[in-house]
C-alpha positions as CSV (number, residue, x, y, z in Angstrom):
1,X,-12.2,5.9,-24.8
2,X,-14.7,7.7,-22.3
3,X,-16.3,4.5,-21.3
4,X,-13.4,2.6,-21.3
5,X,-11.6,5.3,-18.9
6,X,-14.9,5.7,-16.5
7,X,-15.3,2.1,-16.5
8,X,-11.3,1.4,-15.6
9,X,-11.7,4.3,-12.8
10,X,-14.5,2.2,-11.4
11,X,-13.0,-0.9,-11.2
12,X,-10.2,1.3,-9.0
13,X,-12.6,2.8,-6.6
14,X,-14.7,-0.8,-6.2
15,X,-11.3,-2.4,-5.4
16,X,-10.1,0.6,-3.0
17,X,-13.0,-0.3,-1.1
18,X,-13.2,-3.7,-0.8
19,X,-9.8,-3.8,0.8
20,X,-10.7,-0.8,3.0
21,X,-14.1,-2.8,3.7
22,X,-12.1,-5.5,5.8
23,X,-9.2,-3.6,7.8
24,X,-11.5,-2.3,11.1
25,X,-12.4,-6.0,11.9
26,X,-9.6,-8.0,10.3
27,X,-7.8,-8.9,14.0
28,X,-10.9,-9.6,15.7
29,X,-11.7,-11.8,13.1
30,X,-8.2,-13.4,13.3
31,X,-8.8,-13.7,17.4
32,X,-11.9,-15.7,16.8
33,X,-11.0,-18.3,14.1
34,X,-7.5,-18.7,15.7
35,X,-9.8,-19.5,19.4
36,X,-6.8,-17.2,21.1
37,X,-7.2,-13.4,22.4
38,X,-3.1,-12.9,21.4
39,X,-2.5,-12.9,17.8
40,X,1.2,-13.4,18.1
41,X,3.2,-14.0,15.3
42,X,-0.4,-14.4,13.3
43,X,-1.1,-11.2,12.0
44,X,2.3,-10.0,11.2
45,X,2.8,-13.5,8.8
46,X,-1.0,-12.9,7.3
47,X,0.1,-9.6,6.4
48,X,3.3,-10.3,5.3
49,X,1.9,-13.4,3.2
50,X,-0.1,-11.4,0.9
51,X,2.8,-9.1,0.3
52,X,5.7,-11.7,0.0
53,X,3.4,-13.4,-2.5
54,X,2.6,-10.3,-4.6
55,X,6.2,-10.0,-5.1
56,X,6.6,-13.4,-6.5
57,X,3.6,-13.1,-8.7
58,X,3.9,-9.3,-10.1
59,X,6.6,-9.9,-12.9
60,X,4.5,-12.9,-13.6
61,X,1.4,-11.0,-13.9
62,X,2.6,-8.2,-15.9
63,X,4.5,-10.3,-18.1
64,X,0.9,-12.5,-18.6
65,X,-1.1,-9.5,-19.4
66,X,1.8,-7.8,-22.0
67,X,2.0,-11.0,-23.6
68,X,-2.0,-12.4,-23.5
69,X,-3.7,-9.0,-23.0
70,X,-4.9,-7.3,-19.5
71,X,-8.9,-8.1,-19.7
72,X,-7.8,-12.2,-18.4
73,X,-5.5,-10.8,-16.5
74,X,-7.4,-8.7,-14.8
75,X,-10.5,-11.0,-14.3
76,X,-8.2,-13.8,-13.3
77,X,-7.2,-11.3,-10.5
78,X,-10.4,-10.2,-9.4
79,X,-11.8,-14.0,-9.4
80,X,-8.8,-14.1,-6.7
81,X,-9.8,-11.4,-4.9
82,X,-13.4,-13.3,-4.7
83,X,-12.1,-16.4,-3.7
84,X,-10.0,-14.6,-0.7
85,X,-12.7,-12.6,0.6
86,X,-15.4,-15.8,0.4
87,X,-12.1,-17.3,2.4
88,X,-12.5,-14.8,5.0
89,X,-15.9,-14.7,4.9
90,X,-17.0,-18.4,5.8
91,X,-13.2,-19.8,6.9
92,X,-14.2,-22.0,9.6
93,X,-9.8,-22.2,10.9
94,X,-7.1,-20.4,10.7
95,X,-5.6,-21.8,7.9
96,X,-8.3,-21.6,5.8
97,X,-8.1,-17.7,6.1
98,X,-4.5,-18.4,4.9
99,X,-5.3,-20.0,2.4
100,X,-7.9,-17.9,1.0
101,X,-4.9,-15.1,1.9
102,X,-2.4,-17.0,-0.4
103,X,-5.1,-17.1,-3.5
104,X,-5.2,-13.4,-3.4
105,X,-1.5,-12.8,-3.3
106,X,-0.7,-14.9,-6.3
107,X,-3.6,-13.4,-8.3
108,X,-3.4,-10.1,-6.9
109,X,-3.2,-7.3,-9.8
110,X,-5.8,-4.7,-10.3
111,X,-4.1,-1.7,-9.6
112,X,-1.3,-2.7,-11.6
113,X,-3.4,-4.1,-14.5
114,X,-5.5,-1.2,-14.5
115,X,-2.7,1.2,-14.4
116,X,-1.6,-0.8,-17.9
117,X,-4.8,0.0,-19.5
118,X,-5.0,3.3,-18.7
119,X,-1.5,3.1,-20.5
120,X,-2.6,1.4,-23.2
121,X,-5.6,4.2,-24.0
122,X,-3.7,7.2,-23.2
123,X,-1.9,9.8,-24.9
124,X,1.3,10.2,-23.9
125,X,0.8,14.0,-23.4
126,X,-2.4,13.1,-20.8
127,X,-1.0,10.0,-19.4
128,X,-0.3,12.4,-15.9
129,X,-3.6,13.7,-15.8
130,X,-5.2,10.2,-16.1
131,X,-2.6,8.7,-13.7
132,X,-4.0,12.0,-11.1
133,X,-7.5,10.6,-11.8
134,X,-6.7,7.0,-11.0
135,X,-4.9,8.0,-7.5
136,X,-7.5,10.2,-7.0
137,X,-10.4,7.3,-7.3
138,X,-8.3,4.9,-5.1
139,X,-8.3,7.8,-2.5
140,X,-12.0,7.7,-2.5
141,X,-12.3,3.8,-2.3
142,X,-10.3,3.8,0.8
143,X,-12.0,6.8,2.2
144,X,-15.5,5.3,2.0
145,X,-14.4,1.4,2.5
146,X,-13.4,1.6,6.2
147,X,-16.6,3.5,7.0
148,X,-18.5,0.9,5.7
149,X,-16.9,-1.5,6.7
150,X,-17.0,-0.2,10.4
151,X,-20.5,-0.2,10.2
152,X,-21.2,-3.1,8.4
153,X,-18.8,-4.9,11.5
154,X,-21.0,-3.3,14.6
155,X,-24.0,-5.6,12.9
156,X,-22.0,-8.9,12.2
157,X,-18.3,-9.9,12.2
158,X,-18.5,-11.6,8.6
159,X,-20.6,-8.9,7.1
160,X,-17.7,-6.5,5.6
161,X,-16.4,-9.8,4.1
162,X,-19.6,-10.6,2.7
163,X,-20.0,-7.2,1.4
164,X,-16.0,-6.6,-0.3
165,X,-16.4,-10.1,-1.9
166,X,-19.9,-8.5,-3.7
167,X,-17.9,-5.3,-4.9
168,X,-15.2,-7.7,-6.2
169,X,-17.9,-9.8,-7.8
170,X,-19.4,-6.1,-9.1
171,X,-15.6,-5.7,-10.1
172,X,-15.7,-8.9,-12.1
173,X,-19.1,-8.4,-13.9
174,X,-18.4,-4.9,-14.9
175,X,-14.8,-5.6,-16.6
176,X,-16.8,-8.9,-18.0
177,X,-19.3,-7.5,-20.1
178,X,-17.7,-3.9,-20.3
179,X,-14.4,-3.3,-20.6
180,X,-13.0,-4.4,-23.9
181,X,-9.2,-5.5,-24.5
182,X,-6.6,-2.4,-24.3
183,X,-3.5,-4.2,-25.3
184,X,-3.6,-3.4,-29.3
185,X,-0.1,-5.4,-29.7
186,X,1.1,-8.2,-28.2
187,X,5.0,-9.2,-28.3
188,X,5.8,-12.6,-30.2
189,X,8.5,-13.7,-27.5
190,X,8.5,-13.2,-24.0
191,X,11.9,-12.6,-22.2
192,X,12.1,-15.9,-19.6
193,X,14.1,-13.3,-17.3
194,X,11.0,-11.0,-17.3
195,X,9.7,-13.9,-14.9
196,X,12.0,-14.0,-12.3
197,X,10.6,-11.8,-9.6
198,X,14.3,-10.4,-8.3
199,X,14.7,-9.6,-11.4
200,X,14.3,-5.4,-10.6
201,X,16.7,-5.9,-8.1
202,X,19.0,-6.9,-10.0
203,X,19.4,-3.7,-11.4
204,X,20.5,-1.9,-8.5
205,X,24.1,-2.3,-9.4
206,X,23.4,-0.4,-12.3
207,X,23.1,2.8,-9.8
208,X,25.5,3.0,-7.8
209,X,25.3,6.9,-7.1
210,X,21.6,5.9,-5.8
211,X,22.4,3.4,-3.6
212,X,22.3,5.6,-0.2
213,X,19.0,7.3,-1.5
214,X,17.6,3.3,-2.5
215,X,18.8,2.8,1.4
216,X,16.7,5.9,2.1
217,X,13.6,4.4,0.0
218,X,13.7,1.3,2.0
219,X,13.8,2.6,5.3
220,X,10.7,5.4,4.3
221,X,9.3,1.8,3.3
222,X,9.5,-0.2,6.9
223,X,8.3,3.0,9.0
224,X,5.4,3.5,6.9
225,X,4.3,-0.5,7.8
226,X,4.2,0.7,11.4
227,X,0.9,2.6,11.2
228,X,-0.5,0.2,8.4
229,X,0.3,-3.1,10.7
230,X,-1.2,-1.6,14.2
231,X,-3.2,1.1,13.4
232,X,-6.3,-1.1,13.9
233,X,-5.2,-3.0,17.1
234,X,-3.9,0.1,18.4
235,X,-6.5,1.8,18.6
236,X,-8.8,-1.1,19.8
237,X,-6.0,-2.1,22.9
238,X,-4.5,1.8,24.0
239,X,-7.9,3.7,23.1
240,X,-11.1,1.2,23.5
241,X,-12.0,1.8,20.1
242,X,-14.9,-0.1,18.0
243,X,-14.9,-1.0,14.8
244,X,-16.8,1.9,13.5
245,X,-14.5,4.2,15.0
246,X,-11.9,2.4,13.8
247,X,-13.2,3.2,10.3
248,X,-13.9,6.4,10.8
249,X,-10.2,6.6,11.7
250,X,-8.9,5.0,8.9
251,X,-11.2,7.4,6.4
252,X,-10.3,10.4,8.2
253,X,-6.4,9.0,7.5
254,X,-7.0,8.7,3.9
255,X,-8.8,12.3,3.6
256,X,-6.1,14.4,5.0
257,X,-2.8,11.7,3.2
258,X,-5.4,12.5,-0.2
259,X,-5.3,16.2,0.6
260,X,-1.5,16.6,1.6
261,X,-0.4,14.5,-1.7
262,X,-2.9,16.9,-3.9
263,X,-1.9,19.9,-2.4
264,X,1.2,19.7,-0.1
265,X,3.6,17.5,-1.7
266,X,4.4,19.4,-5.3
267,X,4.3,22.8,-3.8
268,X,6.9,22.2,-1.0
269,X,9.4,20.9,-3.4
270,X,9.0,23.3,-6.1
271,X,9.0,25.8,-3.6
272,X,12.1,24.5,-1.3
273,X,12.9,21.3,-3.1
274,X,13.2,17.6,-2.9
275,X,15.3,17.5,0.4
276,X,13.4,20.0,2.3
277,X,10.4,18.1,1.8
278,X,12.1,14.8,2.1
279,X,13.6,16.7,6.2
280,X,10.1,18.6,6.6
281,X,8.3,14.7,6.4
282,X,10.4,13.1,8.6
283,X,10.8,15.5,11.3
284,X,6.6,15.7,11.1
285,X,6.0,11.8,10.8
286,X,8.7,11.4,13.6
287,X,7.0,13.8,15.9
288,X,3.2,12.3,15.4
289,X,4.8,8.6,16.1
290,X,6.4,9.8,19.6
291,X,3.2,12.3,20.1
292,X,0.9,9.0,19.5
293,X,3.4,6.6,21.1
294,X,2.7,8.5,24.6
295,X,-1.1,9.4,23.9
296,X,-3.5,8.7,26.6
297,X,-6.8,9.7,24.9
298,X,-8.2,8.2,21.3
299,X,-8.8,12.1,20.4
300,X,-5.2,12.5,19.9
301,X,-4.8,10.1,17.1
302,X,-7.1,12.5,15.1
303,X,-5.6,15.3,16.1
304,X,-2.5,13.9,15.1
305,X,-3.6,12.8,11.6
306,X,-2.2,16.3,9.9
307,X,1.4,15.4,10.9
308,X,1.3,12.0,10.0
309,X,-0.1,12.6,6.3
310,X,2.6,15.9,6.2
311,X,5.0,12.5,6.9
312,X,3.8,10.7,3.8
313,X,5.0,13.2,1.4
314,X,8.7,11.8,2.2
315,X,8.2,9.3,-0.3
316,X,7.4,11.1,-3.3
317,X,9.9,13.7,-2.5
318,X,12.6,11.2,-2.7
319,X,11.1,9.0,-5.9
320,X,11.6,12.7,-7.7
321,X,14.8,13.0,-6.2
322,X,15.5,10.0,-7.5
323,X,14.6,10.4,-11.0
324,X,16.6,13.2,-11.4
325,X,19.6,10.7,-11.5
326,X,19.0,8.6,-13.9
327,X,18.7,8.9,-17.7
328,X,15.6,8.9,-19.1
329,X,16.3,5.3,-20.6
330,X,15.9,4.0,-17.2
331,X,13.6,5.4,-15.5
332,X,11.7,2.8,-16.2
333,X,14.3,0.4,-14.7
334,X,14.2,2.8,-11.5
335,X,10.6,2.3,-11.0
336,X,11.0,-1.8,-11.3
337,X,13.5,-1.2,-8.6
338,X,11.6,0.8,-6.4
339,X,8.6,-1.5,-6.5
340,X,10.4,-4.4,-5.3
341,X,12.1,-2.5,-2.3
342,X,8.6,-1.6,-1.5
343,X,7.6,-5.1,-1.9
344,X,10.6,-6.5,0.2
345,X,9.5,-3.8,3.4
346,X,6.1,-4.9,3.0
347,X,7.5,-8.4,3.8
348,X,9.8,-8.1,6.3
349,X,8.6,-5.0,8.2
350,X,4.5,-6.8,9.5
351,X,6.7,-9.7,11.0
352,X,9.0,-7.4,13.2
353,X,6.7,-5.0,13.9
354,X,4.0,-7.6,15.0
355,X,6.5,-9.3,17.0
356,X,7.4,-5.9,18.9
357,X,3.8,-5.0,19.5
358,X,3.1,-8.1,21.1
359,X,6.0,-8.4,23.2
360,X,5.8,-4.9,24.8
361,X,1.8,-4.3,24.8
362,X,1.7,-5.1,28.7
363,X,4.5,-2.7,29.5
364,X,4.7,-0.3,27.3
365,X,2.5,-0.3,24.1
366,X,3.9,2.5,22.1
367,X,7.0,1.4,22.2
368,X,6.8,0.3,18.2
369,X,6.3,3.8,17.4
370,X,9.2,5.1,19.5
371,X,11.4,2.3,17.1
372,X,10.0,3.5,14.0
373,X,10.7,7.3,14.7
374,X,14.1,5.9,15.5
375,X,14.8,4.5,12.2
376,X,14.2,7.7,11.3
377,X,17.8,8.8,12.7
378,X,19.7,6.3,9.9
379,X,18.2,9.0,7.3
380,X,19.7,12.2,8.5
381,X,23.7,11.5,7.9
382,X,22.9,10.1,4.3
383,X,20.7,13.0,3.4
384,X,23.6,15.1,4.8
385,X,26.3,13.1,3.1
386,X,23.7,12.8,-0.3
387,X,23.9,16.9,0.1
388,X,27.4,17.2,0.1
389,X,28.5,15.2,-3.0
390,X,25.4,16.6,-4.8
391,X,27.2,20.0,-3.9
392,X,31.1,18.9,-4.9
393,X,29.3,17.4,-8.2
């Protein structure tokens, strides 16, 4: 079980890194093969492909590896991942870097897979401790990958391709010749509904007393995609950053999120609960998108890293909020839920906020951020009205 769990973890932290590898020089590299210095609608839809696709293919996926076992799974998605970063790494258009994007999308499982391993090996009673360990070595993929990815980009532009689509292969080798098969039972019949990718969705009628807090979940959702869409060109158009800096930033990001989930997160709700910290993350996350939004000097986005990662523990707070409300026959079903309202922001949210970006960068580039903290102000009267039957109840 040891070498089964160490060799799962590494699989995690080889994947973590590989996609950090590629995000400080993904828009330059989207400038050149598209021969145009304004990306336009083009990075928001390459984004928003890989997501929109990943929410097709997931129930697929999972269904494949409960019914066939997770080792093809799992290489079938790694060989994926290969064939997306080779894309990216010798595309010679545009829409061959789509292409290679699409690949990815529909074979795109590893975390997912992996978590169903560590599943299928674990002890109930450990299964949190493992699940800690797994977050914990995806924390430390995406703290190193943009750092060396940074670097590798001040040398050449295709280099941190080159190098994420060796880790993948390294992924691929390892779960090859290593890691055995985990699923000890497979199911004789396969639901055909199990398939159909709305199919989590259509179990939000099933809660109706979430519905405001599913609202909440989805809005949390499309503000998050604000940093995670123009972070990097940010940086590179309102600060002159390079592409080391740029990973640098990114790893610096993922230290202090790592540190505020580990250490922040459980303690403020115990200590005040779910909707303190749910108010406590958006008042923070709303005050470094404004604070950054009007920033005149790259210094500021680090300094403003401690608020923004105090802004990410909004979402746990309000998953636990969540489960509190359902039985414990469907939390399960809350969690399929919650994925694909993650899965639907992911789509929509890169297209819009791509869209804004471009349109206001000559005036006024910050502008996305001032919309995102504004979305901000649809959560306060549902909290408040969330409070108040919670209260009569």
């Amino acid at each position: 079980m040891n070498k089964m769990l160490l060799t799962i973890l590494a699989v995690v932290i080889l994947d973590a890194a590989g996609t950090g590898l590629v995000m400080p020089i993904l828009p330059e590299l989207l400038r050149r093969v598209a021969h145009t210095p304004d990306l336009g609608w083009r990075y928001g839809a390459f984004l928003s492909l890989y997501a929109g696709l990943q929410f097709l293919a997931a129930p697929v996926i999972g269904t494949l590896s409960d019914r066939y076992g997770r080792r093809p799974v799992l290489l079938i998605s790694l060989a994926g991942g290969m064939i997306d970063y080779a894309f990216m790494a010798w595309a010679p258009g545009f829409w061959w870097l789509f292409l290679g994007r699409a690949v990815s999308g529909l074979t795109a499982a590893n975390a997912s897979v992996a978590a169903a391993c560590l599943t299928d090996i674990t002890p109930q009673e450990k299964r949190t401790r493992v699940f800690g360990l797994l977050s914990a070595c995806f924390g430390i993929g995406f703290i190193l990958g943009p750092v060396i990815g940074g670097l590798l980009g001040t040398v050449s532009l295709r280099a941190p391709f080159v190098a994420a689509a060796a880790l993948v292969m390294t992924n691929f080798i390892v779960a090859l010749f290593v890691l055995p098969e985990t699923r000890a039972i497979t199911p004789e019949r396969i639901d055909p509904a199990a398939f159909h990718p709305l199919a989590p969705l259509r179990w939000v009628g099933a809660f109706p007393a979430l519905l405001p807090l599913l609202f909440l979940s989805l809005v949390l959702g499309m503000v998050g995609e604000v940093g995670g869409t123009i972070w990097v060109l940010y940086g590179q158009d309102k600060f002159g950053w390079d592409t080391m800096t740029v990973g640098l930033s990114l790893a610096g990001f993922g230290l202090f999120h790592a540190l505020a989930q580990a250490f922040v997160a459980g303690s403020l709700s115990e200590r005040w609960g779910e909707r303190a910290a749910l108010i406590v993350a958006i008042i923070c996350d709303s005050a470094a998108y404004v604070a950054i939004a009007f920033a005149t000097r790259g210094f500021v986005a680090f300094l403003l890293f401690p608020l923004f990662c105090l802004g990410g523990i909004g979402q746990p707070a309000l998953v636990s909020l969540m489960t509190q409300r359902v039985s414990a026959d469907d939390q399960g079903r809350l969690q399929g839920v919650l994925s694909s309202l993650t899965s639907l922001a992911s789509v929509i949210a890169p297209l819009a906020i791509s869209e804004i970006y471009f349109a206001s960068r000559p005036i006024f580039p910050g502008l996305v951020w001032i919309v995102g903290a504004s979305l901000y102000l649809v959560c306060m009267p549902v909290l408040l009205a969330t409070r108040r039957k919670a209260a009569s109840a």
